[in-house]
MINUPA-768160 format. One record per residue (C-alpha): residue in one letter; z, y, x negated. Coordinates in steps of 0.05 Angstrom, whole numbers, plus 5000, padded with zeros to 4 digits. Example, Ala and Ser with C-alpha at 12.3 -4.5 7.8 and 13.67 -1.06 7.14 Angstrom:
<nodes>
A, 5156, 4910, 4754
S, 5143, 4979, 4727
</nodes>
This chain:
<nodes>
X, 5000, 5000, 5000
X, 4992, 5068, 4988
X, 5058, 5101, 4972
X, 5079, 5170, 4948
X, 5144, 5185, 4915
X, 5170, 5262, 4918
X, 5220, 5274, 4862
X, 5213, 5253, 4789
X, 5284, 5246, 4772
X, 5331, 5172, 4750
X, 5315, 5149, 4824
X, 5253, 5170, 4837
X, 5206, 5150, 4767
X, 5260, 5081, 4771
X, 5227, 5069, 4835
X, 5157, 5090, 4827
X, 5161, 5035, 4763
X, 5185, 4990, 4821
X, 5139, 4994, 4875
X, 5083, 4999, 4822
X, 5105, 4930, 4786
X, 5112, 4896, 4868
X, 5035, 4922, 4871
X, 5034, 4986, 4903
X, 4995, 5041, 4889
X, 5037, 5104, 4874
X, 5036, 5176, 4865
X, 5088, 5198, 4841
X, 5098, 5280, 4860
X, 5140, 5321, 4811
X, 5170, 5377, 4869
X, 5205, 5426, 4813
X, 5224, 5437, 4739
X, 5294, 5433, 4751
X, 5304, 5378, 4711
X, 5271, 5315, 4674
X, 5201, 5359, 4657
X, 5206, 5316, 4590
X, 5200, 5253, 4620
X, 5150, 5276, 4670
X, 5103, 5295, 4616
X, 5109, 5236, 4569
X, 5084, 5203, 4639
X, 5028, 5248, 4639
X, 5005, 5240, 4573
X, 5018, 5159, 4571
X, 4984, 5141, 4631
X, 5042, 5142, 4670
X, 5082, 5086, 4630
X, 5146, 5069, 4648
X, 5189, 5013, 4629
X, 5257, 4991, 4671
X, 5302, 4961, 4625
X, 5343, 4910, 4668
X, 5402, 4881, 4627
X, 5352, 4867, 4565
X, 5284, 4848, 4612
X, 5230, 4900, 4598
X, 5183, 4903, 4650
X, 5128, 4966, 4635
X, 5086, 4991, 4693
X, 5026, 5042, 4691
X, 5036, 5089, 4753
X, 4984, 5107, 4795
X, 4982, 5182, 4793
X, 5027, 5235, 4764
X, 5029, 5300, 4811
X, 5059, 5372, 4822
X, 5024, 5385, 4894
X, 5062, 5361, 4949
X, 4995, 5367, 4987
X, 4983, 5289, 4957
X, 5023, 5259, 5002
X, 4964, 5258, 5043
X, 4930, 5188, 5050
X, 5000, 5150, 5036
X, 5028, 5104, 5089
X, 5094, 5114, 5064
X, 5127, 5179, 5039
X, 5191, 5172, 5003
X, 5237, 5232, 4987
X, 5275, 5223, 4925
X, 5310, 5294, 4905
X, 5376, 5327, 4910
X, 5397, 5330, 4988
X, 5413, 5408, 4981
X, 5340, 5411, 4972
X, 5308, 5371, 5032
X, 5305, 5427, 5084
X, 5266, 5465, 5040
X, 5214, 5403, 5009
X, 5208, 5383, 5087
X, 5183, 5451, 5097
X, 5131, 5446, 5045
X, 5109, 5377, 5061
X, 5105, 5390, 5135
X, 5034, 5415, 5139
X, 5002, 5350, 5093
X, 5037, 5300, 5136
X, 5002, 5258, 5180
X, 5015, 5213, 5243
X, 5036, 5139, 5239
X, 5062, 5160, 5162
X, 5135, 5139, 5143
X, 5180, 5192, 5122
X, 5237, 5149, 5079
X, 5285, 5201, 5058
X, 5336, 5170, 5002
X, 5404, 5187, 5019
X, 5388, 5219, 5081
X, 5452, 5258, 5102
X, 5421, 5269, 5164
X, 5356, 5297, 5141
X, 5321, 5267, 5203
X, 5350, 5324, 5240
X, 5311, 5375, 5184
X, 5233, 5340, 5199
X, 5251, 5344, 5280
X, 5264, 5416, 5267
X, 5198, 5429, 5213
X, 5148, 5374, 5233
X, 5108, 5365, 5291
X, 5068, 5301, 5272
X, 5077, 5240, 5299
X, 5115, 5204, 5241
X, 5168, 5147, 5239
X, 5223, 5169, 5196
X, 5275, 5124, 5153
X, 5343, 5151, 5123
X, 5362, 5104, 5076
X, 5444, 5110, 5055
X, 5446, 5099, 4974
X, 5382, 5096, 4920
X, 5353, 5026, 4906
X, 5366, 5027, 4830
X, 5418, 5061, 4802
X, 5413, 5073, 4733
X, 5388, 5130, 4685
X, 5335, 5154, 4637
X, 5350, 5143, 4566
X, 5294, 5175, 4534
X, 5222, 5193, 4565
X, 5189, 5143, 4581
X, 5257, 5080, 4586
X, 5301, 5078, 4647
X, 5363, 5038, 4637
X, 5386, 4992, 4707
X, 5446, 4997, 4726
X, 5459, 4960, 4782
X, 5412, 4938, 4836
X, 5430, 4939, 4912
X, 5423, 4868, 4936
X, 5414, 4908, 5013
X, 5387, 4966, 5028
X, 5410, 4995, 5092
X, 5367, 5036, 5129
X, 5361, 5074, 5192
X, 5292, 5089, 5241
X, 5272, 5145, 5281
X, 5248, 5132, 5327
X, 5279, 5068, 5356
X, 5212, 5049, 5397
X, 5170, 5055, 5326
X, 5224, 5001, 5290
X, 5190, 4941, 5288
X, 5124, 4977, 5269
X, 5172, 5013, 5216
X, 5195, 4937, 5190
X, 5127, 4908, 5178
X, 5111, 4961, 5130
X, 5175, 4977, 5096
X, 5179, 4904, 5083
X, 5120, 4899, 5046
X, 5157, 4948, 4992
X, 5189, 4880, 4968
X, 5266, 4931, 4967
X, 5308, 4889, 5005
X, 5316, 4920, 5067
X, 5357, 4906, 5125
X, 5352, 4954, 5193
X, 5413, 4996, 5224
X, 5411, 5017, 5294
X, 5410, 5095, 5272
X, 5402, 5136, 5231
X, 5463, 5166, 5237
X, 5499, 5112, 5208
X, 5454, 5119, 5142
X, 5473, 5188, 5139
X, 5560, 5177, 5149
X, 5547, 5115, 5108
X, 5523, 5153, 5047
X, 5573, 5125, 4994
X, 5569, 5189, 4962
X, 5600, 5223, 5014
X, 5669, 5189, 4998
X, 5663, 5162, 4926
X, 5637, 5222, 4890
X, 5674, 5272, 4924
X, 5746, 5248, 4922
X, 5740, 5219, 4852
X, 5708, 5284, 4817
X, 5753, 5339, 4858
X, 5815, 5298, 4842
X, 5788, 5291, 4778
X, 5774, 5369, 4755
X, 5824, 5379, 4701
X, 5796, 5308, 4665
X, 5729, 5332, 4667
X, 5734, 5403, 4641
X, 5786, 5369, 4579
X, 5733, 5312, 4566
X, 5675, 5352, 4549
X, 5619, 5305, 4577
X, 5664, 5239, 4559
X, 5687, 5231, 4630
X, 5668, 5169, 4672
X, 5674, 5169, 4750
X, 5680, 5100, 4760
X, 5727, 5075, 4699
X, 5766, 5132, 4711
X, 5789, 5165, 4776
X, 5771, 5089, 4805
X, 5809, 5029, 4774
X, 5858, 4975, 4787
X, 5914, 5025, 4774
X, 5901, 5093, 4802
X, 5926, 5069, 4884
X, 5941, 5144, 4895
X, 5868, 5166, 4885
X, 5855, 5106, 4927
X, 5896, 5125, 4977
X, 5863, 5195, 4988
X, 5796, 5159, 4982
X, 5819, 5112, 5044
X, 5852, 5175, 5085
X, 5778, 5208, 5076
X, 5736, 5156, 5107
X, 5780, 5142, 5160
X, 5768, 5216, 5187
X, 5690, 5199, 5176
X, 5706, 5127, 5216
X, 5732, 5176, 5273
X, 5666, 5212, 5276
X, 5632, 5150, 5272
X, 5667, 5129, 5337
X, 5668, 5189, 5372
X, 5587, 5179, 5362
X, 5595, 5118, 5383
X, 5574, 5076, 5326
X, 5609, 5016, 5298
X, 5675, 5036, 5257
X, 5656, 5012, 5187
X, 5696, 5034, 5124
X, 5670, 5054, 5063
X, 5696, 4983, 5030
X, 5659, 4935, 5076
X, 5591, 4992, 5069
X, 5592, 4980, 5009
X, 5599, 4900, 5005
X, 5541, 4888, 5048
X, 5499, 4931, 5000
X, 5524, 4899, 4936
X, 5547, 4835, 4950
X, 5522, 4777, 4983
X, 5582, 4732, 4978
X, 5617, 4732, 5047
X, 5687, 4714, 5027
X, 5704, 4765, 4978
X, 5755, 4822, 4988
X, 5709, 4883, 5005
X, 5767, 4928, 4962
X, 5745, 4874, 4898
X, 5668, 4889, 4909
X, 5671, 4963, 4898
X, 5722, 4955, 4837
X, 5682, 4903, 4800
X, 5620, 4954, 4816
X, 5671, 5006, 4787
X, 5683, 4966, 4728
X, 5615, 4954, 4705
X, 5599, 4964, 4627
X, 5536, 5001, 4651
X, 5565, 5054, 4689
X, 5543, 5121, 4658
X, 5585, 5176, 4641
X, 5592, 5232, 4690
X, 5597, 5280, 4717
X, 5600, 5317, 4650
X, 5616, 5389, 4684
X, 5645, 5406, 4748
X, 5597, 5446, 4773
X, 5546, 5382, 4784
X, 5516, 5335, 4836
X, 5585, 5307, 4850
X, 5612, 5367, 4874
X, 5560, 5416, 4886
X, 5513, 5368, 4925
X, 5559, 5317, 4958
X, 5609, 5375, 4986
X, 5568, 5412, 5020
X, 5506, 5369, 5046
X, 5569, 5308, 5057
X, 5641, 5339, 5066
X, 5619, 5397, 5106
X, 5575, 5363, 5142
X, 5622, 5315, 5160
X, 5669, 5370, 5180
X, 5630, 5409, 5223
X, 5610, 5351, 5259
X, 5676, 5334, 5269
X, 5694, 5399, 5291
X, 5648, 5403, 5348
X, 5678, 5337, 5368
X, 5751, 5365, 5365
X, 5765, 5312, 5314
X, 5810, 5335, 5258
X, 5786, 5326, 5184
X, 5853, 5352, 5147
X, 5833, 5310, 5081
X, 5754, 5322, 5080
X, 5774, 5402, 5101
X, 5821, 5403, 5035
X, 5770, 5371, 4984
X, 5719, 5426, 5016
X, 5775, 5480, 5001
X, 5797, 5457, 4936
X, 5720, 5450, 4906
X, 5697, 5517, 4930
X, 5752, 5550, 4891
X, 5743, 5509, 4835
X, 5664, 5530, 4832
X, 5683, 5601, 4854
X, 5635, 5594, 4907
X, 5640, 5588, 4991
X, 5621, 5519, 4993
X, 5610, 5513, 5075
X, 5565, 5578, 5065
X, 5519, 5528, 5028
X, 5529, 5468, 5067
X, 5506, 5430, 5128
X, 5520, 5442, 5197
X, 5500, 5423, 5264
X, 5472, 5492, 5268
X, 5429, 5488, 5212
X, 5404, 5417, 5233
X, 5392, 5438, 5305
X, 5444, 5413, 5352
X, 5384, 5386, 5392
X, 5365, 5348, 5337
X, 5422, 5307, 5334
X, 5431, 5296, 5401
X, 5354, 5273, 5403
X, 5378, 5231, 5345
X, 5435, 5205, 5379
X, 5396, 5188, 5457
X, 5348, 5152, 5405
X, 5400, 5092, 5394
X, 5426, 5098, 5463
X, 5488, 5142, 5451
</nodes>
């Protein structure tokens, strides 16, 4: 199939080498020069080479096309939007006029970016929110990206319910182990980032100013012997459980989310999963400075989000309101100023998005 990948970061060039090496032809569409313009051009000048080191296998694939005009998503039969969430309203803008109808729109995490193409786009697309990348992993120099960890399910959600099984048979041809939520909503509260990056890099401040680019998420604010950070962590998503029931959606905690993504053994503590996923030797260091991804993108497109819905539902959010309060004055900014609400979404949006699945 023809596929075209917008953003040319870790994710989106580990996933373009993916799709390319499962036999699919991809462009893949740098959308800025924010970051990774090295890598990006050692693409361009090496026929778009890229290898995915997995645990010592080198595979090497050739991609398609290399691109900087979003206007090449035209012609693909599946769009897939791979940059910084903080960004998507304004790249669904930009992309809106060179979509076309029966197209999928998979939009990796999703945060409730549906709501954004209801709002810009007029075509008759099917759109996917998918909750966490499919590789996670980073690039080590242009040209290598390091995996990781793989996902061994990749839950996703499809707007709109009556296109789903038309949705399946193509998004299973990606060969990305898929499996099909009732909503997209729950993609979007089910964004592991919402929880695990936010708690563990707020509570975490002081470490990571003292560290100086030595500090590691996962070994760190999340082991075996920090329960108080756990604690916090659990306090969290049971406030985003509460939305999740007052939508009407099944009350699933970040734990067991993230068990059915990374492990297929049915037995095992859910709690155990995540730690040994914690504990991996290939976890990369991060975030290096406070003012990054971890804060400045998963506090306002997830916490305040998550609070403003919550608000309009008269559901109280004491812990998610605090980590919004603390990070804003730690980045001297008004984080909810930045962030998402139902307003900016479109209210209508997310109660079209909400009818969809019948609640």
């Amino acid at each position: 199939m023809k596929v075209s990948i917008l953003g040319a970061g870790n994710a989106g060039c580990a996933v373009a080498a993916d799709l390319t090496l499962n036999g699919h032809e991809v462009t893949l569409i740098k959308t800025s020069h924010a970051m990774h313009d090295d890598n990006f051009f050692y693409l361009q000048q090496n026929h778009g080479k890229m290898t995915l080191n997995e645990f010592g296998d080198m595979k090497t694939a050739n991609i398609h096309k290399l691109s900087r005009d979003v206007a090449d998503v035209k012609g693909s039969e599946i769009v897939i939007i791979y940059i910084q969430t903080n960004f998507h309203e304004q790249l669904i803008e930009r992309i809106a006029p060179y979509l076309e109808d029966d197209q999928i729109l998979l939009i990796n995490p999703g945060y409730f970016s549906t709501a954004y193409v209801l709002k810009h786009c007029s075509k008759n697309i099917i759109i996917a929110e998918a909750e966490s990348s499919f590789i996670d992993g980073r690039i080590m120099e242009p040209g290598l990206f390091r995996v990781g960890f793989r996902n061994v399910r990749n839950p996703i959600g499809i707007y709109p319910a009556a296109r789903k099984e038309e949705a399946i048979k193509k998004l299973d041809q990606l060969g990305e182990r898929f499996v099909y939520l009732n909503s997209v909503a729950e993609a979007a509260l089910h964004n592991p980032n919402l929880i695990v990056h936010t708690v563990g890099s707020v509570m975490s401040i002081p470490r990571i100013e003292k560290s100086k680019g030595e500090f590691c998420l996962y070994h760190e604010a999340y082991t075996r012997d920090n329960p108080a950070t756990w604690r916090i962590l659990e306090a969290l998503d049971a406030e985003k459980m509460n939305v999740l029931d007052a939508m009407g959606l099944p009350r699933l905690s970040y734990v067991e989310a993230c068990k059915y993504r990374n492990s297929l053994d049915e037995g095992i503590n859910a709690r155990e999963v995540f730690l040994d996923y914690a504990e991996m030797p290939t976890r990369a260091k991060g975030p290096t400075k406070v003012d990054s991804r971890y804060i400045s993108e998963d506090v306002p497109q997830g916490l305040v989000m998550l609070e403003a819905i919550a608000k309009s539902m008269d559901i109280p959010t004491p812990i998610c309101s605090g980590l919004i309060s603390i990070a804003s004055a730690a980045l001297g900014r008004d984080l909810r100023a930045e962030g998402r609400t139902p307003e900016k979404l479109g209210v209508e949006n997310i109660r079209k998005i909400l009818a969809d699945c019948g609640k």
